[in-house]
TORTORVEX-76657 format. One record per residue: residue in three letters; y, z, x of N, C-alpha, C in turn. Coordinates in steps of 0.2 Angstrom, whole numbers, padded with zeros to 4 digits. Example, Ala and Ser with C-alpha at 12.3 -4.5 7.8 and 13.67 -1.06 7.14 Angstrom:
BEGIN
{Ala; {-0028; 0039; 0066}; {-0022; 0039; 0062}; {-0016; 0039; 0066}}
{Ser; {-0011; 0035; 0064}; {-0005; 0036; 0068}; {0000; 0039; 0064}}
***
This chain:
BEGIN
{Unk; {0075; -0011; 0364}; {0076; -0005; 0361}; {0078; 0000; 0366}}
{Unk; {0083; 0005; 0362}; {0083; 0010; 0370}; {0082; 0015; 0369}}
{Unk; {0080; 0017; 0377}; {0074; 0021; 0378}; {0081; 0027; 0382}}
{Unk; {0075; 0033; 0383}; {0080; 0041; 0385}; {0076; 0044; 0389}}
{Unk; {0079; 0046; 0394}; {0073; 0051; 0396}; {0075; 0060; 0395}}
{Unk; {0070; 0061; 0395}; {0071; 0067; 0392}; {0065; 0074; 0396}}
{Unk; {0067; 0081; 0397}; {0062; 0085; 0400}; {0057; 0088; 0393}}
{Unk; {0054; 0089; 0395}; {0049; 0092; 0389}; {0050; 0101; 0392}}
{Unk; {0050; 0105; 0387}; {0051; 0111; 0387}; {0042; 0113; 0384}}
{Unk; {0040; 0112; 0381}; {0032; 0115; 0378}; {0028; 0108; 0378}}
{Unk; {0020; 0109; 0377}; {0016; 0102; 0380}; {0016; 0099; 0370}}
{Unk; {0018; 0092; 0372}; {0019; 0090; 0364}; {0013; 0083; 0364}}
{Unk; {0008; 0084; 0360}; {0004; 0080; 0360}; {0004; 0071; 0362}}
{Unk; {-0001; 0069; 0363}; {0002; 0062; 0365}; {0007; 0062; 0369}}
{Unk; {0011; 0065; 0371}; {0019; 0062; 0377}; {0018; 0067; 0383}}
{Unk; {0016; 0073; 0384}; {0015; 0076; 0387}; {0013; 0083; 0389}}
{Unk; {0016; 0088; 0395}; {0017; 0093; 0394}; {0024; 0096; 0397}}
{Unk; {0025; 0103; 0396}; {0031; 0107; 0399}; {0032; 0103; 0408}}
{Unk; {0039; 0103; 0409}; {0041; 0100; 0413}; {0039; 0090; 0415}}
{Unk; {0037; 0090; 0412}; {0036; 0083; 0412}; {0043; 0079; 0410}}
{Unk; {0044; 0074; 0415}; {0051; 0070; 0412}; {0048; 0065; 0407}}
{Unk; {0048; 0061; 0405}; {0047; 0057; 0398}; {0053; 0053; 0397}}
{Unk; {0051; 0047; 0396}; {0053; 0041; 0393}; {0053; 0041; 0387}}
{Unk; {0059; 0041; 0382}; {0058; 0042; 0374}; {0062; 0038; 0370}}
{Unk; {0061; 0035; 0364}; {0067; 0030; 0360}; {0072; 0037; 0360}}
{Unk; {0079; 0033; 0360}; {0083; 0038; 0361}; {0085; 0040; 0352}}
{Unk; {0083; 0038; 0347}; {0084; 0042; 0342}; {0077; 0047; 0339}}
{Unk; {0071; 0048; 0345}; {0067; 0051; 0341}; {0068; 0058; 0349}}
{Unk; {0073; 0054; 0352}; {0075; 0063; 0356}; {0080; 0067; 0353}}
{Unk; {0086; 0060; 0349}; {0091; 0064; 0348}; {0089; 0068; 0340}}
{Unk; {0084; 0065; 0337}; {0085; 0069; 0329}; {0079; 0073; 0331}}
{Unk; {0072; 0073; 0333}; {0067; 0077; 0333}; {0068; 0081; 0338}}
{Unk; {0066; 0080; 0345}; {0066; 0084; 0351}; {0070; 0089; 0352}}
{Unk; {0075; 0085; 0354}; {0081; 0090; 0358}; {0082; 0095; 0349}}
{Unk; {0086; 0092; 0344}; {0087; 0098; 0338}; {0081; 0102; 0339}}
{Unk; {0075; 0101; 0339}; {0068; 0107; 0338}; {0068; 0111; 0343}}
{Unk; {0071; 0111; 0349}; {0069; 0115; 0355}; {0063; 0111; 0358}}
{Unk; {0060; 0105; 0360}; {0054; 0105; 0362}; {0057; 0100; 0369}}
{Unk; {0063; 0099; 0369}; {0064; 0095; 0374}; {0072; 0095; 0376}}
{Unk; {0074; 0094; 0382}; {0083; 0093; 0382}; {0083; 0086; 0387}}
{Unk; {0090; 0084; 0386}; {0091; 0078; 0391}; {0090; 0079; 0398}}
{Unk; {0087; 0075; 0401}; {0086; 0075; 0409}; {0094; 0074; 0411}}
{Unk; {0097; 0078; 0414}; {0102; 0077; 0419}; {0103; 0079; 0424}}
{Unk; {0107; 0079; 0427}; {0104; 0081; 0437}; {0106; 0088; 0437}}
{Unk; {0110; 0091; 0430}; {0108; 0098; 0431}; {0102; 0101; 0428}}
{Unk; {0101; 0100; 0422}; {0094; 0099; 0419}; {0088; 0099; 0424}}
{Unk; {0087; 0093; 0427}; {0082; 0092; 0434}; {0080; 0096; 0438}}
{Unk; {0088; 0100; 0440}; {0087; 0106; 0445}; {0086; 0111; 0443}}
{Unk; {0082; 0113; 0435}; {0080; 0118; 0432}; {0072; 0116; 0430}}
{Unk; {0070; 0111; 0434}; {0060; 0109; 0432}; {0060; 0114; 0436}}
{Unk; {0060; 0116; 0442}; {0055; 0120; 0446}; {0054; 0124; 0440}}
{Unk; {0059; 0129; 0437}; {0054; 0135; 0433}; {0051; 0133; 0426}}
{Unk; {0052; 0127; 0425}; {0046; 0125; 0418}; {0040; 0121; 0421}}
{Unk; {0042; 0120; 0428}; {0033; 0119; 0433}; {0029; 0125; 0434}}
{Unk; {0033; 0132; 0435}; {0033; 0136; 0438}; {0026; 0141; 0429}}
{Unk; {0031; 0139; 0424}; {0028; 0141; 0417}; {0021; 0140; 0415}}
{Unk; {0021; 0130; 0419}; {0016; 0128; 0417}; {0010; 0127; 0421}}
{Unk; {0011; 0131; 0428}; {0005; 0133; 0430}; {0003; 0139; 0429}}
{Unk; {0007; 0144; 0427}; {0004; 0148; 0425}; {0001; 0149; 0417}}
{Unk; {0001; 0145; 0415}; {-0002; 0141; 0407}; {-0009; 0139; 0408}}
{Unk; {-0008; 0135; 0411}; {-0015; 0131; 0414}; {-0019; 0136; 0418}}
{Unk; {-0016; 0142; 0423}; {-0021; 0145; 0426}; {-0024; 0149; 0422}}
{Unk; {-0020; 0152; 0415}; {-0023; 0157; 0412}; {-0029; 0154; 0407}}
{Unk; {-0027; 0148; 0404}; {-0031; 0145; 0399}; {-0039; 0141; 0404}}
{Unk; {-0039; 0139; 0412}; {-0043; 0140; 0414}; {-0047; 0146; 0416}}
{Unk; {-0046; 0150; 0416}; {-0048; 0160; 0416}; {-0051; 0159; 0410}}
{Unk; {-0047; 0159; 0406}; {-0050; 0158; 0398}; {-0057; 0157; 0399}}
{Unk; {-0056; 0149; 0397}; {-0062; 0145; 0398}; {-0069; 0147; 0403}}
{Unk; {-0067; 0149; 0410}; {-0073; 0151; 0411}; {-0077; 0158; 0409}}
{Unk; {-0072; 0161; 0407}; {-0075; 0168; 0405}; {-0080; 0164; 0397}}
{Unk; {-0079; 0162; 0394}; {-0081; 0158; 0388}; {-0087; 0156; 0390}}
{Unk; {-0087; 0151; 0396}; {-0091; 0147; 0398}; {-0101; 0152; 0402}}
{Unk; {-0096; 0158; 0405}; {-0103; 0161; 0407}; {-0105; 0166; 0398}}
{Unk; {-0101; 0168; 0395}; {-0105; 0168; 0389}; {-0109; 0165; 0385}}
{Unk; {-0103; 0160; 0385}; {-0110; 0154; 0382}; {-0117; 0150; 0386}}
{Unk; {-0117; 0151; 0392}; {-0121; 0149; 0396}; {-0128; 0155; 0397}}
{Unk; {-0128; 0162; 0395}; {-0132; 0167; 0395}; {-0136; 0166; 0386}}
{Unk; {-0132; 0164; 0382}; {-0132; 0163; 0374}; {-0137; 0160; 0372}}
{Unk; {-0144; 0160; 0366}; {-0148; 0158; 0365}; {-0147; 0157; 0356}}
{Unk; {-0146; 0149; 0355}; {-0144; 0150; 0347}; {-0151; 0148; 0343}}
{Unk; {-0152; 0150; 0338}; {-0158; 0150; 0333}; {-0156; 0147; 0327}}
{Unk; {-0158; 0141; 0325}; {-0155; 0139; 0320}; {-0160; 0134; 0316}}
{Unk; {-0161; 0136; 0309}; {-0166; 0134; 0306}; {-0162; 0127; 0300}}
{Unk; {-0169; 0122; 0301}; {-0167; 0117; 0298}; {-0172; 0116; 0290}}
{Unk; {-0167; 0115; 0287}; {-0173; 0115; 0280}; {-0177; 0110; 0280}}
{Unk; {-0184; 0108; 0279}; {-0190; 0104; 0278}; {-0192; 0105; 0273}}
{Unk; {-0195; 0099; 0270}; {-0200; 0098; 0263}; {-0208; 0098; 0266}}
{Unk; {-0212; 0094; 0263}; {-0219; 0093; 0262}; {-0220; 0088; 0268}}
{Unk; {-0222; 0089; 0273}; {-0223; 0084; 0278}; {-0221; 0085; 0285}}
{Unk; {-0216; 0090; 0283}; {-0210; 0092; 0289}; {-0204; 0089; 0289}}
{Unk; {-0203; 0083; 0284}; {-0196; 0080; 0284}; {-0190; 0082; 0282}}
{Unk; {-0185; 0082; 0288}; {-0180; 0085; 0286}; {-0174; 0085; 0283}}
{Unk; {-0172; 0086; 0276}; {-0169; 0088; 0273}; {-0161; 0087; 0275}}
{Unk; {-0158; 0087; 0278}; {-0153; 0088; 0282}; {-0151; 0088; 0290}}
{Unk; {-0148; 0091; 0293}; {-0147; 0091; 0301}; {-0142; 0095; 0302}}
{Unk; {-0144; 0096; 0309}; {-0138; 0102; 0312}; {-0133; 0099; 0315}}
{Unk; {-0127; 0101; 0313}; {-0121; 0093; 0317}; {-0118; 0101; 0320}}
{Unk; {-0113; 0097; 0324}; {-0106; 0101; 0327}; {-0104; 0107; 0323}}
{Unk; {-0103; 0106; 0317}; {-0101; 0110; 0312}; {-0105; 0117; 0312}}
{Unk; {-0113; 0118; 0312}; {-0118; 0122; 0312}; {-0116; 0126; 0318}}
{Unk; {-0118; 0120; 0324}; {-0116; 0124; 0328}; {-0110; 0129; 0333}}
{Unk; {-0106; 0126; 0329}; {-0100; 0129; 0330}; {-0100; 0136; 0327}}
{Unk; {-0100; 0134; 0321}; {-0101; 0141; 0315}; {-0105; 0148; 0319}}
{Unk; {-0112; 0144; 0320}; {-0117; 0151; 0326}; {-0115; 0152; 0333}}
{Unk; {-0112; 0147; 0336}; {-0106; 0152; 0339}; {-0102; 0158; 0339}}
{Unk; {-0098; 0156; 0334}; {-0092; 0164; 0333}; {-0096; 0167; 0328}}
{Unk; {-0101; 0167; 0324}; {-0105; 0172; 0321}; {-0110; 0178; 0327}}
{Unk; {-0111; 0174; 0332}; {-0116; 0178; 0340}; {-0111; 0181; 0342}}
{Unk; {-0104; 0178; 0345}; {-0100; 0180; 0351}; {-0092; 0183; 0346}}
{Unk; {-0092; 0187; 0347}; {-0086; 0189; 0345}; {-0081; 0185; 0351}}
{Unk; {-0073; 0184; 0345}; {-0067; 0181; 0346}; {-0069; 0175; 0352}}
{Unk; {-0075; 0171; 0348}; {-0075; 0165; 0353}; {-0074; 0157; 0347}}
{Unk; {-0070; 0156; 0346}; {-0070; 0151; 0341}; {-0068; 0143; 0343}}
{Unk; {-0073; 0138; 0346}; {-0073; 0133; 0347}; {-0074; 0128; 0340}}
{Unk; {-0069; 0123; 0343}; {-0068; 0117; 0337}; {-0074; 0112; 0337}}
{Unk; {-0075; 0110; 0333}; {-0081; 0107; 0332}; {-0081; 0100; 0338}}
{Unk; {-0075; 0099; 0339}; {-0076; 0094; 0344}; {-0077; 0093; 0351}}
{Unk; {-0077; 0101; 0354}; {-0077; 0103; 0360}; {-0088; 0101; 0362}}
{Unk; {-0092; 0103; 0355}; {-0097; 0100; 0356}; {-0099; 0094; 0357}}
{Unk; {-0101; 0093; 0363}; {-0101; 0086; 0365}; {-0111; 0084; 0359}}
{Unk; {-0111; 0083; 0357}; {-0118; 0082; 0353}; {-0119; 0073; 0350}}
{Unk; {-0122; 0070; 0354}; {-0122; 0062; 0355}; {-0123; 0061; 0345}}
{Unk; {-0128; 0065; 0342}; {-0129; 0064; 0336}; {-0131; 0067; 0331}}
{Unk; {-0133; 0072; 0325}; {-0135; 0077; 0323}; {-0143; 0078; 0324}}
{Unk; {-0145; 0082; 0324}; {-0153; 0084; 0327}; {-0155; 0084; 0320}}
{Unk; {-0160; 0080; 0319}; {-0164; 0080; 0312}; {-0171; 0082; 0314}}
{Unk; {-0173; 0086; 0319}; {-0180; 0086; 0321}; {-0178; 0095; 0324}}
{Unk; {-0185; 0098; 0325}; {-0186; 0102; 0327}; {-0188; 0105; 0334}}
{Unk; {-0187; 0109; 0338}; {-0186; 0109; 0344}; {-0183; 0115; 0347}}
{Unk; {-0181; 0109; 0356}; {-0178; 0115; 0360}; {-0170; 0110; 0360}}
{Unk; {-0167; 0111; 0363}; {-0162; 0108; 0362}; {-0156; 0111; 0370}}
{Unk; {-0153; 0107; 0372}; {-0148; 0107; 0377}; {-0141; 0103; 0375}}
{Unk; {-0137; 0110; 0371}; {-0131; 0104; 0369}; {-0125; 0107; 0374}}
{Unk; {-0123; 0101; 0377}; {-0117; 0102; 0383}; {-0111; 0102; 0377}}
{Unk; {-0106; 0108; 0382}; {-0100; 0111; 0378}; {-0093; 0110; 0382}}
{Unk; {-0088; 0105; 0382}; {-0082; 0105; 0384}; {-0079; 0107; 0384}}
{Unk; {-0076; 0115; 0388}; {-0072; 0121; 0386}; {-0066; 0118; 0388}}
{Unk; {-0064; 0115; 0394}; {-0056; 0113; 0397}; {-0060; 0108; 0402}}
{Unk; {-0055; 0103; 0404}; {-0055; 0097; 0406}; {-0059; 0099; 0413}}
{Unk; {-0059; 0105; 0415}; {-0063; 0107; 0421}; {-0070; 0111; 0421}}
{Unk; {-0071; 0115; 0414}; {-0075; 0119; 0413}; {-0081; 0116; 0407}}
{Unk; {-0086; 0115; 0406}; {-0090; 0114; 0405}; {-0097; 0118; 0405}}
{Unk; {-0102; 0118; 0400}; {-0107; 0122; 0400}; {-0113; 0118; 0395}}
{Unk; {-0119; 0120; 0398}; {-0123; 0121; 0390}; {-0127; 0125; 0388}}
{Unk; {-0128; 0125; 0383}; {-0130; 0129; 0375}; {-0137; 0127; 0375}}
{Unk; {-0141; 0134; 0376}; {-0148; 0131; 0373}; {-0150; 0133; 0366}}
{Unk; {-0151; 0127; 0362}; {-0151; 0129; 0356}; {-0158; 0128; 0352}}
{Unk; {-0162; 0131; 0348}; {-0169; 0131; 0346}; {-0169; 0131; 0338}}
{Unk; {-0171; 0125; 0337}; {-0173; 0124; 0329}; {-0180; 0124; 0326}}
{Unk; {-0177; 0126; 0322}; {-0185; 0129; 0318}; {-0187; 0126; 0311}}
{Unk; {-0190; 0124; 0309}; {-0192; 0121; 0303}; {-0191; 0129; 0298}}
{Unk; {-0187; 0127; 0291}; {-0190; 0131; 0285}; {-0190; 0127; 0279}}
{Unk; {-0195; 0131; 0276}; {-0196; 0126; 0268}; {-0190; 0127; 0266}}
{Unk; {-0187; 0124; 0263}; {-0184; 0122; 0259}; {-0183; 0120; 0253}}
{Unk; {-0184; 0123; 0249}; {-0186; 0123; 0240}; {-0177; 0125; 0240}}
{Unk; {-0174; 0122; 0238}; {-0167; 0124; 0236}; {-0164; 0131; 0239}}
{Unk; {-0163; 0129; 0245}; {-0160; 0134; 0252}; {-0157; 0128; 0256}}
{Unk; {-0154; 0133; 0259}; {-0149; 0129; 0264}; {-0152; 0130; 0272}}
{Unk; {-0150; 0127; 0276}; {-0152; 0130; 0282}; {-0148; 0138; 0286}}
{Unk; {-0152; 0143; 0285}; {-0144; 0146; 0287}; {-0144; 0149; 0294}}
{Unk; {-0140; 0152; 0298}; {-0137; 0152; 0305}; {-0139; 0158; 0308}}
{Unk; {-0146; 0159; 0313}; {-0144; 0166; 0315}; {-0146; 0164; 0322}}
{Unk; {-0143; 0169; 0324}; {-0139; 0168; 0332}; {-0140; 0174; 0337}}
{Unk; {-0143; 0174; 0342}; {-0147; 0181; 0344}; {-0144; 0181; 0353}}
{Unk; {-0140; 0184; 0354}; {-0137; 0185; 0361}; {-0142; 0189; 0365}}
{Unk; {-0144; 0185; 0372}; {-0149; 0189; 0376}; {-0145; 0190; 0383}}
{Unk; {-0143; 0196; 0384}; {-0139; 0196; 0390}; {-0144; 0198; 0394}}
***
């Protein structure tokens, strides 16, 4: 099969990021790539234009690690309160996944909106408690989340989310 190489101009999942050369079947550079703007042919004039799409994506990565730790010491001051529904015995009804957590997140902190995947949580918590859920902001920043759940009866309710910021 043949193969092309190609510069990448913007980070395209799976294959890479800006400034990256890449190895590519030559007809998904020539009909997808190059036509969409996400990439041109590597030629030795092309090549002598990576310094400033290297130059772009450090400055990409610096700004989105700044990001991240400003995030990271908020969530790390953050106390989240989250009540789990229980019947007669104490049995839990339900659990708190990713999803819960994520929600009382950007419900506490203004314009801070993480994907459910970024919480690393081994399983959903069906028990009640203190809880330490570690958070994956970028491949270098990391945090945890002390989270506390509470038992409520539950007679046809939900568990709902309240999230209480202690600076």
């Amino acid at each position: 099969m043949a193969n092309t190489q190609v510069i990448l101009k913007e980070p395209i999942k799976g294959l890479g990021a800006e400034a990256d050369v890449v190895s590519v079947r030559r007809g998904f550079a020539r009909n997808f790539l190059v036509p969409q703007g996400k990439a041109f042919e590597a030629t030795a004039g092309n090549l002598r234009q990576i310094n400033q799409l290297k130059a772009q994506r450090a400055e990409r990565e610096a700004k989105e690690l700044g990001e991240a730790e400003k995030i990271a010491s908020k969530l790390r001051k953050l106390k989240l309160k989250l009540n789990l529904a229980t019947g007669q015995g104490g049995k839990a009804f339900g659990s708190i996944t990713t999803i819960d957590i994520a929600k009382a997140i950007a419900e506490s902190i203004a314009k801070v909106e993480l994907d459910r995947h970024q919480i690393e949580l081994e399983r959903p918590i069906k028990n009640t408690g203190t809880f330490e859920v570690p958070i994956k902001l970028h491949a270098d920043v990391s945090c945890v989340v002390k989270l506390t759940v509470s038992a409520q009866d539950g007679e046809g309710s939900e568990g709902d989310a309240e999230a209480s910021d202690e600076s």
